[in-house]
MMTF fields as JSON, N, C-alpha, C and O atoms, coordinates in Angstrom:
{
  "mmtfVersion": "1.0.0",
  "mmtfProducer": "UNKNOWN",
  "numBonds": 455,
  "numAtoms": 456,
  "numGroups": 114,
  "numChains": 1,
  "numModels": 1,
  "chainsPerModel": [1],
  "groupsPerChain": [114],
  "chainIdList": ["A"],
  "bondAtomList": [4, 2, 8, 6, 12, 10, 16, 14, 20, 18, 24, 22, 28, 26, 32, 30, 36, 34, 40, 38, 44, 42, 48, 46, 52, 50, 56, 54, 60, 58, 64, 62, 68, 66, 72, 70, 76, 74, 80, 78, 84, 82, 88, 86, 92, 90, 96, 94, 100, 98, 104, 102, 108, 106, 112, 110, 116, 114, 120, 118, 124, 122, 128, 126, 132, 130, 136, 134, 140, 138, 144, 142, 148, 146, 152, 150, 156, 154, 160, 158, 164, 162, 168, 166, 172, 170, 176, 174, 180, 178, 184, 182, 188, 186, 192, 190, 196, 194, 200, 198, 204, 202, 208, 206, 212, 210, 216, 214, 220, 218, 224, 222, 228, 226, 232, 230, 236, 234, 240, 238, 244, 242, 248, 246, 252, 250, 256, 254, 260, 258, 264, 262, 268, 266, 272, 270, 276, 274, 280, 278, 284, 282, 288, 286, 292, 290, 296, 294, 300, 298, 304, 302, 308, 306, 312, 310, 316, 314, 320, 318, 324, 322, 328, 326, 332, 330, 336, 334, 340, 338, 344, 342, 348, 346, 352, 350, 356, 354, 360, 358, 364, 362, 368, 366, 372, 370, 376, 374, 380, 378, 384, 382, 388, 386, 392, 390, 396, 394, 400, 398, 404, 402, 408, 406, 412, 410, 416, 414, 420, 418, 424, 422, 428, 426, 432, 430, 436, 434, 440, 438, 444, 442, 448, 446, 452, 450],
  "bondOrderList": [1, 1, 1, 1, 1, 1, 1, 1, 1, 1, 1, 1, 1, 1, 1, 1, 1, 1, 1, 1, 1, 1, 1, 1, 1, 1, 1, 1, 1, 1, 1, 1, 1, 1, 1, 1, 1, 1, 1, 1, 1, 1, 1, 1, 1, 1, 1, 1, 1, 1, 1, 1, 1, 1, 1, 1, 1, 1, 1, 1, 1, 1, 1, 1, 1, 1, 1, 1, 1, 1, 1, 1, 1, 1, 1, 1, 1, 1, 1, 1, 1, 1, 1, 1, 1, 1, 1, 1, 1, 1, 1, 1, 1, 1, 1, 1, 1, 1, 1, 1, 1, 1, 1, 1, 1, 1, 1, 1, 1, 1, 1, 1, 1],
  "groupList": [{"groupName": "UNK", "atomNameList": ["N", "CA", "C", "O"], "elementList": ["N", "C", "C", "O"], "formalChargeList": [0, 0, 0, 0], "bondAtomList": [1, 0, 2, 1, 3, 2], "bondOrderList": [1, 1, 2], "singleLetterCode": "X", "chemCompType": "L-PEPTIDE LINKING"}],
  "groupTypeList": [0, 0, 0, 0, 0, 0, 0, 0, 0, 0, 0, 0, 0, 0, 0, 0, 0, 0, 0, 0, 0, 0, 0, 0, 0, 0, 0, 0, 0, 0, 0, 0, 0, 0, 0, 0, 0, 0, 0, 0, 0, 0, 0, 0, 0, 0, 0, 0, 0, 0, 0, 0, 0, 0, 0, 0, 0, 0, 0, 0, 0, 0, 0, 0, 0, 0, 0, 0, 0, 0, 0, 0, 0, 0, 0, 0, 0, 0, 0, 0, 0, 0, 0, 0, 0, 0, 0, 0, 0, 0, 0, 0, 0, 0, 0, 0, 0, 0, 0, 0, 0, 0, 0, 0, 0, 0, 0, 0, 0, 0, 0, 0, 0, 0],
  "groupIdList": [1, 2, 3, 4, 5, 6, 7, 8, 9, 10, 11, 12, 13, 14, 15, 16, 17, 18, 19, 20, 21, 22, 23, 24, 25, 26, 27, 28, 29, 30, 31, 32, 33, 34, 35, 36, 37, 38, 39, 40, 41, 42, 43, 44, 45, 46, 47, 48, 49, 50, 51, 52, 53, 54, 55, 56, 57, 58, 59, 60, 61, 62, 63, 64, 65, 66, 67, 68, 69, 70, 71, 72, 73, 74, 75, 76, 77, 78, 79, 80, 81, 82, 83, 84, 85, 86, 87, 88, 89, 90, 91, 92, 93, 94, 95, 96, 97, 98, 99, 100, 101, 102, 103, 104, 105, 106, 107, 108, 109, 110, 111, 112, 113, 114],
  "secStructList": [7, 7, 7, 5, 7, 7, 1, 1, 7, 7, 6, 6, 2, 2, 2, 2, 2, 2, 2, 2, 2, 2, 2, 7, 1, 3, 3, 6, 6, 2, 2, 2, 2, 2, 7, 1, 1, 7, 7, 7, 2, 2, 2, 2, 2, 2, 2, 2, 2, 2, 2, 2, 2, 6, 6, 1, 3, 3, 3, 1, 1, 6, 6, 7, 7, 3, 3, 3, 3, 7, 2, 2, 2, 2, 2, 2, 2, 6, 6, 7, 7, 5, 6, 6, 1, 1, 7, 7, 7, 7, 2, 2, 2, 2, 1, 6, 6, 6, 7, 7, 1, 7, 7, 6, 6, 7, 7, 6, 6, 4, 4, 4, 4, 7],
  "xCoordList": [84.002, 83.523, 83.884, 84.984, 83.105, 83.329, 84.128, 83.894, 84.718, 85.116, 84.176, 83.586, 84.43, 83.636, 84.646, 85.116, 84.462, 85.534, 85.037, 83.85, 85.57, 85.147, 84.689, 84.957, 83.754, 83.226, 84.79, 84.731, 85.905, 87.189, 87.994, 88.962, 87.602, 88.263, 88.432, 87.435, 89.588, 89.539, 90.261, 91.107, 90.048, 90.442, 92.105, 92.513, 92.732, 94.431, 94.718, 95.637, 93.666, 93.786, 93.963, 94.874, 92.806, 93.256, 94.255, 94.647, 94.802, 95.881, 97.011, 97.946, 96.838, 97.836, 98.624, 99.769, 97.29, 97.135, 97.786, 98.675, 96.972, 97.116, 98.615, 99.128, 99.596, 100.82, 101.444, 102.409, 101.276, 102.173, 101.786, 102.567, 100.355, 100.219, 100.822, 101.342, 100.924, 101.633, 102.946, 103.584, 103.354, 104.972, 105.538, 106.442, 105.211, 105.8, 106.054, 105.725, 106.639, 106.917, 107.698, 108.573, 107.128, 107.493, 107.336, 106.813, 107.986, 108.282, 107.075, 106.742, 106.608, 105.337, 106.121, 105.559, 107.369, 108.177, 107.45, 106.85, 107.726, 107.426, 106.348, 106.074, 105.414, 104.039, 103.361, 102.67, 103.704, 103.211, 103.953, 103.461, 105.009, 104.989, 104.475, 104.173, 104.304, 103.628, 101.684, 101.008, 101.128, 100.174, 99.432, 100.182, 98.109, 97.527, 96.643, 96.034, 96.821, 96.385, 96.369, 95.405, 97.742, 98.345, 98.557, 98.76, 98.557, 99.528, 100.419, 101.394, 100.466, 101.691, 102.434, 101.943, 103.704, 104.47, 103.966, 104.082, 103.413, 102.854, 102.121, 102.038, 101.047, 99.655, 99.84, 99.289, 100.704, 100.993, 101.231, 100.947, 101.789, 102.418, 101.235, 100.969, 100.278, 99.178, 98.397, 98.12, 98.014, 97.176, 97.808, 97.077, 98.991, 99.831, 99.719, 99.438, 100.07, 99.795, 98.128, 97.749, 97.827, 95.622, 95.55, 95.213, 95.853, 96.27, 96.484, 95.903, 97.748, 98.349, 97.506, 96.964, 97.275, 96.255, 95.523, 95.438, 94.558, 93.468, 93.806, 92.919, 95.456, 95.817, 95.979, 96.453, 95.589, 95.446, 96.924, 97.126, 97.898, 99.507, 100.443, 100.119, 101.558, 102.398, 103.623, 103.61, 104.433, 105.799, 106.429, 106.162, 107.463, 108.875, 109.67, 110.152, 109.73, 110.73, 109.996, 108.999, 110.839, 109.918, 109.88, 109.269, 110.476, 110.361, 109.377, 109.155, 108.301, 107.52, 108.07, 107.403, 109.429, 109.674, 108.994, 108.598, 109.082, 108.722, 107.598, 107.646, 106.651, 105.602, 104.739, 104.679, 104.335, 103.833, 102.662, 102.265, 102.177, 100.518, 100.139, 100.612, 99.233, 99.259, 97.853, 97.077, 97.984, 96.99, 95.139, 94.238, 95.027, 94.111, 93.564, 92.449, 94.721, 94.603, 94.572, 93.741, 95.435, 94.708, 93.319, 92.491, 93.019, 91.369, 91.03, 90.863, 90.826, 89.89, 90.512, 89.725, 91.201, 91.742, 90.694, 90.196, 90.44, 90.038, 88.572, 88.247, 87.579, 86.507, 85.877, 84.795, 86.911, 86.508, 86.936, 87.263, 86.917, 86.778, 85.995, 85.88, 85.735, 84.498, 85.135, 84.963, 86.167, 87.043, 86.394, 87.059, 85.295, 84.184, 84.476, 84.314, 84.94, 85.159, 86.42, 86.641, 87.447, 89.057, 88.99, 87.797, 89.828, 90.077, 90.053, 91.031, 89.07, 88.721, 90.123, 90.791, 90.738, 91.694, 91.253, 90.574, 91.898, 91.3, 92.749, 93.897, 92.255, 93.654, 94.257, 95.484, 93.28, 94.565, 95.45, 96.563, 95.294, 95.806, 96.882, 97.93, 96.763, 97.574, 98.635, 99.67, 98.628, 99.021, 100.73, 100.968, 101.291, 102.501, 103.519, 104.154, 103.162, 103.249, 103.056, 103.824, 101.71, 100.562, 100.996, 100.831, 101.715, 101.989, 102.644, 102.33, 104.3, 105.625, 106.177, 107.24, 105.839, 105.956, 105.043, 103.929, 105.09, 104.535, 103.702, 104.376, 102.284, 101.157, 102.133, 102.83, 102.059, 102.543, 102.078, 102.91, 100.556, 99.882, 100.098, 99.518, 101.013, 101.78, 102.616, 103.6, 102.296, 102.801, 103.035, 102.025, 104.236, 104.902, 104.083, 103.797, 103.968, 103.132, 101.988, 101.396, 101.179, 99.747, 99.896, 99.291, 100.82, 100.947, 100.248, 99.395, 100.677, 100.526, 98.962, 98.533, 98.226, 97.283, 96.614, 95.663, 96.807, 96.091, 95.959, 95.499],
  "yCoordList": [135.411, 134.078, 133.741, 134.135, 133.066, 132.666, 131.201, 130.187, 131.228, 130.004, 128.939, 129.143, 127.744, 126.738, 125.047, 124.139, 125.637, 124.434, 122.981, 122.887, 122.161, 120.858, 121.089, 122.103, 119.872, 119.919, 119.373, 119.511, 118.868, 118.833, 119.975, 120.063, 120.835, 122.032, 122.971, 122.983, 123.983, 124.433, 125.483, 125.216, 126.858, 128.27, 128.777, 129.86, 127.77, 127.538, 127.039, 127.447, 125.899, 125.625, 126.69, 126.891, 127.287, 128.326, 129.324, 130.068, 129.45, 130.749, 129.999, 130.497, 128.816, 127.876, 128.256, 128.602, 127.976, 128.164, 129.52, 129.805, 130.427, 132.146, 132.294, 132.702, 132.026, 132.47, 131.639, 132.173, 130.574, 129.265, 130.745, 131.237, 130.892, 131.495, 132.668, 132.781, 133.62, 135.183, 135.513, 136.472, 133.738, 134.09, 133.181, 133.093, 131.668, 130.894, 129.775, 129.745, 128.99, 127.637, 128.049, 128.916, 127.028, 127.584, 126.049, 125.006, 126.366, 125.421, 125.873, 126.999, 124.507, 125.073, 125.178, 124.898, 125.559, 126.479, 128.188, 128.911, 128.392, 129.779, 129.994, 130.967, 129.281, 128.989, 129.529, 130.538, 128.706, 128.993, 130.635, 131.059, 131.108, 132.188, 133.156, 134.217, 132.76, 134.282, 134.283, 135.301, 133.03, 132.729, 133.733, 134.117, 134.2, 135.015, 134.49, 135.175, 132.989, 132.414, 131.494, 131.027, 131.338, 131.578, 129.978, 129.427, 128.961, 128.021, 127.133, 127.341, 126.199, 126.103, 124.534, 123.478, 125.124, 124.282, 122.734, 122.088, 122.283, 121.062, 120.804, 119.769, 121.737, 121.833, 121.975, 121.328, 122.938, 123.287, 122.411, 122.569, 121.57, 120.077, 119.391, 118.872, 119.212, 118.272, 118.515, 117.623, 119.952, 120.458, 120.528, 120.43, 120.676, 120.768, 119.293, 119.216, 117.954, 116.841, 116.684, 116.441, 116.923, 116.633, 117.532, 116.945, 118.69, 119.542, 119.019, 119.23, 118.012, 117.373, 116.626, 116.883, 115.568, 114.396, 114.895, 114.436, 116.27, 116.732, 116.915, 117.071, 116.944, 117.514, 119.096, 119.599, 119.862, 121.106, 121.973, 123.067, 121.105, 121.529, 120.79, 120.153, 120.284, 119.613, 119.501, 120.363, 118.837, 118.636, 118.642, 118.054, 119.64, 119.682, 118.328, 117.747, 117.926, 116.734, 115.593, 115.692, 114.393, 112.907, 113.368, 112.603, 114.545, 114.591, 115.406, 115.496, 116.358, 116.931, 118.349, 119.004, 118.791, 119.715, 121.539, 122.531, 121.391, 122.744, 122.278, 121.264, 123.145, 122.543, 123.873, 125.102, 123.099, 124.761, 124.503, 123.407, 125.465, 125.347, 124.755, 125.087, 123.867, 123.143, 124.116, 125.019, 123.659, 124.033, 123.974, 124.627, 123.158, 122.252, 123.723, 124.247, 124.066, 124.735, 126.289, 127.105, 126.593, 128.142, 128.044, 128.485, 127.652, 127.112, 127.634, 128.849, 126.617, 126.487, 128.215, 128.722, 128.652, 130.041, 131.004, 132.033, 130.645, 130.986, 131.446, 132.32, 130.619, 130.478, 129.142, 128.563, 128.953, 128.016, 126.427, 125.704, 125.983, 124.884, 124.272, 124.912, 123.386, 122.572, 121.649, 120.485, 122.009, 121.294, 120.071, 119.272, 119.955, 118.659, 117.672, 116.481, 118.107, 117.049, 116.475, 115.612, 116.916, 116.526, 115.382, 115.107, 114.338, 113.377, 113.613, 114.23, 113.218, 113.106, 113.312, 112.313, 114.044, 113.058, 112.742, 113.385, 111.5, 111.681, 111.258, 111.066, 111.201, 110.885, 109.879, 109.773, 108.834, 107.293, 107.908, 107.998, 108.428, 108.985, 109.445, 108.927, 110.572, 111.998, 111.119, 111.773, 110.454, 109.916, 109.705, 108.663, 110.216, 109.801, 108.314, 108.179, 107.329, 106.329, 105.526, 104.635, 105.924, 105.328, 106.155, 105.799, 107.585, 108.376, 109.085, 110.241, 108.507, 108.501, 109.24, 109.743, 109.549, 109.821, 110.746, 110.845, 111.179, 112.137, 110.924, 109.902, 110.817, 109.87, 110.003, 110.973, 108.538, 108.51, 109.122, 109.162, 110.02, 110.879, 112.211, 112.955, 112.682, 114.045, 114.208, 113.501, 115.022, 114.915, 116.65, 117.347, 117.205, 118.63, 119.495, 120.673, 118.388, 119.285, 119.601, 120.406, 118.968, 119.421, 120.787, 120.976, 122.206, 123.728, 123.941, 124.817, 123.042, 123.402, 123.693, 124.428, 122.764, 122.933, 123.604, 123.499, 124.63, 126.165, 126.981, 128.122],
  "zCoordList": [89.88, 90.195, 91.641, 92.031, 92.487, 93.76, 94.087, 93.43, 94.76, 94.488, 95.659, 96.72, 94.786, 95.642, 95.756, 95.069, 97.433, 98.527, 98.827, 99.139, 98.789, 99.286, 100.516, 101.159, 101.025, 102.533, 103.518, 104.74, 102.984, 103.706, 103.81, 104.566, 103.064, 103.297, 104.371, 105.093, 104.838, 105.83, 105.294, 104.44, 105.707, 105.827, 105.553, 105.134, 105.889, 105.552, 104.224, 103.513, 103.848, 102.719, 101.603, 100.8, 101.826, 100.374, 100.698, 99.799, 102.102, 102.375, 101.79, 101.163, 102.047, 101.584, 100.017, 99.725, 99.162, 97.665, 97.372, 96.57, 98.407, 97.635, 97.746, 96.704, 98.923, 98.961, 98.159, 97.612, 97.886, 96.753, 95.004, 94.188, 95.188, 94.051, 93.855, 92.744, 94.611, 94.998, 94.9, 94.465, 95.784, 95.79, 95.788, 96.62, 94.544, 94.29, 95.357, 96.543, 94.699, 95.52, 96.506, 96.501, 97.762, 99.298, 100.128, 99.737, 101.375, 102.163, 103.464, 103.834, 103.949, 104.874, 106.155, 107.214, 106.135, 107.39, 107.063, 107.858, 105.863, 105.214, 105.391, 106.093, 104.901, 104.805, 106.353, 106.489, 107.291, 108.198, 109.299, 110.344, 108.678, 108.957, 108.438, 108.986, 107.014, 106.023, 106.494, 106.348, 107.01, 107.008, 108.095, 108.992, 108.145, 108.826, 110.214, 111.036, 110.14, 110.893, 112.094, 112.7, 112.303, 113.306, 113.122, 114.204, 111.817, 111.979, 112.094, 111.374, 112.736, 112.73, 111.695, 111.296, 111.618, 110.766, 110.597, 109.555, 111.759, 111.135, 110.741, 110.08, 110.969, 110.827, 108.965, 108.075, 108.906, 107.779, 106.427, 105.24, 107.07, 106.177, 106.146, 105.061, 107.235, 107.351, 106.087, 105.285, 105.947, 104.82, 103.585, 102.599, 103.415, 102.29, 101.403, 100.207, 102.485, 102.411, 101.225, 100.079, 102.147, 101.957, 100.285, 99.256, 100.318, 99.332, 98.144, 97.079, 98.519, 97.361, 96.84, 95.765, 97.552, 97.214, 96.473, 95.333, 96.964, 96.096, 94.888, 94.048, 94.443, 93.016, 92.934, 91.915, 93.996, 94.177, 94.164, 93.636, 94.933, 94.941, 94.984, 95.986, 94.609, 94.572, 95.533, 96.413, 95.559, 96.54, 95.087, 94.039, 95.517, 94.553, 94.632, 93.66, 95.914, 96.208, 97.041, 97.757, 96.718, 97.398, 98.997, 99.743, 99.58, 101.116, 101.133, 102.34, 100.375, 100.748, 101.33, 102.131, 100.826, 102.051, 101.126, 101.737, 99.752, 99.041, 98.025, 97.329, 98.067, 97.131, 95.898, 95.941, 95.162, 94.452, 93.808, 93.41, 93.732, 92.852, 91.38, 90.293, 91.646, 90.331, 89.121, 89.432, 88.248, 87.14, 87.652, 87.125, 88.61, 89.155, 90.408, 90.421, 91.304, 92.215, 91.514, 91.912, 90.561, 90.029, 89.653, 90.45, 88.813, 89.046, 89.937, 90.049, 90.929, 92.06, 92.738, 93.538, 92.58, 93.387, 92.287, 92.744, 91.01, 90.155, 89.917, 89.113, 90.865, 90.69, 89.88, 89.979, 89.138, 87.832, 88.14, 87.199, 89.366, 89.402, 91.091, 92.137, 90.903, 92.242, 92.85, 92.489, 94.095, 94.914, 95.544, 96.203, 95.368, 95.637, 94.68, 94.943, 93.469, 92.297, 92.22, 91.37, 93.152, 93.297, 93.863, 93.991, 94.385, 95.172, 96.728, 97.148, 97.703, 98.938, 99.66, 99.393, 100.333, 101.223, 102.722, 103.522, 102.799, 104.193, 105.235, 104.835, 106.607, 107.257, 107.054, 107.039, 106.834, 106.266, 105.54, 106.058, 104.354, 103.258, 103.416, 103.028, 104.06, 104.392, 105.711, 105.845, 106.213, 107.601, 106.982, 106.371, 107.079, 106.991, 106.191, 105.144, 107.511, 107.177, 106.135, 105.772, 105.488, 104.091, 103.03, 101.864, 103.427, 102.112, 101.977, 101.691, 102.195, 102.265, 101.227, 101.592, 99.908, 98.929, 97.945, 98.457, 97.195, 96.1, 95.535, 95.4, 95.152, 94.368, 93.39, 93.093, 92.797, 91.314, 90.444, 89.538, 89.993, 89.268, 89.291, 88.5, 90.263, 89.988, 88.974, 88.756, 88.408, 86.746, 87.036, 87.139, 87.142, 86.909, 85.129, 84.919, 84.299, 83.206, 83.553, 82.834, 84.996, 85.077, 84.557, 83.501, 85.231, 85.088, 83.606, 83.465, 82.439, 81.484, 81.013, 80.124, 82.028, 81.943, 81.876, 81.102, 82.677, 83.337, 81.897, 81.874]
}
């Protein structure tokens, strides 16, 4: 099955996914060194951020610093789900300031889902 990306999506995103999926929950310090694309640590968080929102991966902790693949994001790594149908993020969103914290709808049993 092929997988199919939102029109917000970008090329890190799913490198993002594959190494969270490969080799477990990781910090986008890691992230952006294991990554093939040269980048960098903030960039890294930016998408990790957007990521989340989508429901696609989670933050272990309210600082965002380690995050891991949700039920939602094997899917979509999967073929079997339409990243168009997740929640938009956009930069208000993702901006720091506006989203200080983990969405209250992160729920750690999503996994069970899968």
């Amino acid at each position: 099955m092929s997988r199919k990306p939102a029109s917000w999506m970008v090329q890190l995103d799913e490198r993002i996914m594959e190494i969270l999926h490969d080799e477990g929950w990781s910090a986008p310090r890691y992230i952006a060194k294991k990554v093939s694309l040269r980048a960098s640590k903030g960039r890294v968080e930016e998408r990790c951020r957007r990521l989340t929102y989508a429901r696609m991966i989670e933050p272990l902790t309210h600082q965002f610093e380690n995050f891991d693949i949700t039920g939602v994001g094997l899917r979509y790594l999967e073929g079997r789900l339409d990243a168009e149908n997740q929640p938009r993020p956009t930069h208000l969103i993702v901006d720091e300031d506006k989203f200080p914290s983990p969405p209250r709808w992160i729920n750690p049993p999503d996994r069970d889902l899968y």
